[in-house]
DRENDO-1510 file (C-alpha; in Angstrom, 1 decimal, always signed):
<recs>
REC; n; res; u; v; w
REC; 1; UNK; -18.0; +6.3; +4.6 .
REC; 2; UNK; -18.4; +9.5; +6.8 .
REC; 3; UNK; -17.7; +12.8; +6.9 .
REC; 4; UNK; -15.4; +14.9; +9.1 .
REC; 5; UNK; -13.5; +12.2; +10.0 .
REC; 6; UNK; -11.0; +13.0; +13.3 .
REC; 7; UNK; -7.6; +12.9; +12.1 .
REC; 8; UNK; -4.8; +13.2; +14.8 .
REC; 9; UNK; -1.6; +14.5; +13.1 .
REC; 10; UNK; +1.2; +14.9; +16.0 .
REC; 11; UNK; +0.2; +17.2; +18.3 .
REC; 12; UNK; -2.6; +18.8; +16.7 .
REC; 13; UNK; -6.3; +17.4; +16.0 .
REC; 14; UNK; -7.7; +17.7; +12.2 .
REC; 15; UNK; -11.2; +16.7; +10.7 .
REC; 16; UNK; -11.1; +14.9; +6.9 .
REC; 17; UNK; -14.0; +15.8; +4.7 .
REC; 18; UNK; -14.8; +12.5; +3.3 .
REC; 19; UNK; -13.3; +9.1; +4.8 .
REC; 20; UNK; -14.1; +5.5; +3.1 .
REC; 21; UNK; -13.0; +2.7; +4.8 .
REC; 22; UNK; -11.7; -0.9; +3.6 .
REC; 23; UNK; -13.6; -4.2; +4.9 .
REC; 24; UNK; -11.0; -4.1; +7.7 .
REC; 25; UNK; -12.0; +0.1; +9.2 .
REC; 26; UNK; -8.7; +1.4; +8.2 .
REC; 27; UNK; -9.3; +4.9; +5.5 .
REC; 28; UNK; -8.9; +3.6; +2.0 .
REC; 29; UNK; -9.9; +7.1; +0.6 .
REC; 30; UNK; -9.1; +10.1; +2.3 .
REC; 31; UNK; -10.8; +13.5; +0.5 .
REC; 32; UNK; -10.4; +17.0; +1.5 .
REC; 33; UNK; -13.7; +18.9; -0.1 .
REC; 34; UNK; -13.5; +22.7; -0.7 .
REC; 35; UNK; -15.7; +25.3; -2.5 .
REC; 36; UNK; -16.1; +25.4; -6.0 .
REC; 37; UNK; -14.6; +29.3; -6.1 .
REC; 38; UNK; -12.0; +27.7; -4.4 .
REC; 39; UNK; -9.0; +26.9; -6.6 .
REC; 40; UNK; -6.8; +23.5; -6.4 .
REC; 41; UNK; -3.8; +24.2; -5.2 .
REC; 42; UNK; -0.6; +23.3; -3.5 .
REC; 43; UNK; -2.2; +24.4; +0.2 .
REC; 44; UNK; -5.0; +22.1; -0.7 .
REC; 45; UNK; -3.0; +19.1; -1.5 .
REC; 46; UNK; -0.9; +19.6; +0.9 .
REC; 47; UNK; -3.8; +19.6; +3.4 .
REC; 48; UNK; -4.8; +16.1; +2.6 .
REC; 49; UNK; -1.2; +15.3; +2.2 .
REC; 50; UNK; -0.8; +16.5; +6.3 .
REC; 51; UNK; -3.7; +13.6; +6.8 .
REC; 52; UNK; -2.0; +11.3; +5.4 .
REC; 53; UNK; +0.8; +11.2; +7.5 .
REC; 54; UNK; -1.5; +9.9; +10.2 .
REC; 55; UNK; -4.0; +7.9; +7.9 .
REC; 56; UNK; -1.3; +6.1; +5.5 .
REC; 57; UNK; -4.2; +5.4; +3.0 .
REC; 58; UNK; -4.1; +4.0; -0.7 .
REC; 59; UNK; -6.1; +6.7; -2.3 .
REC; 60; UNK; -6.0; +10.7; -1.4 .
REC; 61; UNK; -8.5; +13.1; -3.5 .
REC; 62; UNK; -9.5; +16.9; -3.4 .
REC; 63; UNK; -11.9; +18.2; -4.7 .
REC; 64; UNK; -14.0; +21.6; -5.7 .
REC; 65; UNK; -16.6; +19.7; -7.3 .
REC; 66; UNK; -15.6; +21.1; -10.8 .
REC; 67; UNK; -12.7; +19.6; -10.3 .
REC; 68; UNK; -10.7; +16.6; -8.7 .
REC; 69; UNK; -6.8; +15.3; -8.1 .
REC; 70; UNK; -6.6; +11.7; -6.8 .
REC; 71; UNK; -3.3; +9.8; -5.6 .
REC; 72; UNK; -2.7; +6.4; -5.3 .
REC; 73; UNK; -0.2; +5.2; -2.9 .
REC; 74; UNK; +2.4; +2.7; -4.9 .
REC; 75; UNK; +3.6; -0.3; -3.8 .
REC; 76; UNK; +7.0; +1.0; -2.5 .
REC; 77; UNK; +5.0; +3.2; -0.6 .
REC; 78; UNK; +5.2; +6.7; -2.5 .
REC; 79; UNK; +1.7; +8.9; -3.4 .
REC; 80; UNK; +1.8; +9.3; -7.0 .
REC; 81; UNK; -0.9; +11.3; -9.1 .
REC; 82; UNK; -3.5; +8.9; -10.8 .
REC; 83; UNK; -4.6; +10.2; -13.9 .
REC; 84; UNK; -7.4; +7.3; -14.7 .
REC; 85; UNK; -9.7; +9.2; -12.4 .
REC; 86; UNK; -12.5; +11.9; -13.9 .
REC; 87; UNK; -10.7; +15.0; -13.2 .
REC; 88; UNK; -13.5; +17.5; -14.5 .
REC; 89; UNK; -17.0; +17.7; -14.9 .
REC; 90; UNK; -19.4; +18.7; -17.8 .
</recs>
């Protein structure tokens, strides 16, 4: 795991929050960390989701630390939202 991961997405350079890596050093978990104040919206996931098109990892996450949205890539390849996860604390 380590944080501010670089992230190249076309022409421009990005830095993850959090990346986990498989037993192979590709991302498995890609997370995109912001304040608590700071609410959970579309410009958020759609930060992570901008990662992702360099990364191509199973899992995505953001999080405020109050609360957190996690994907899981599918097997035909699609992000979908995976509910199993905590998505609240307290």
């Amino acid at each position: 795991m380590v944080l501010e991961h670089p992230v190249r997405v076309g022409q421009v350079d990005g830095r993850i929050d959090i990346a986990c890596f498989d037993r192979n050093g590709r991302v498995a978990l890609a997370v995109e960390v912001k304040a608590p104040q700071v609410r959970l919206d579309q410009s958020v996931a759609d930060q992570v989701a901008k990662y992702d098109l360099a990364l191509g990892c199973p899992w995505l996450m953001i999080s405020n630390g109050l609360q957190n949205a996690v994907w899981r890539r599918a097997e035909d390849g699609v992000c979908r939202p995976h509910r199993a996860w905590p998505v609240s604390c307290g």
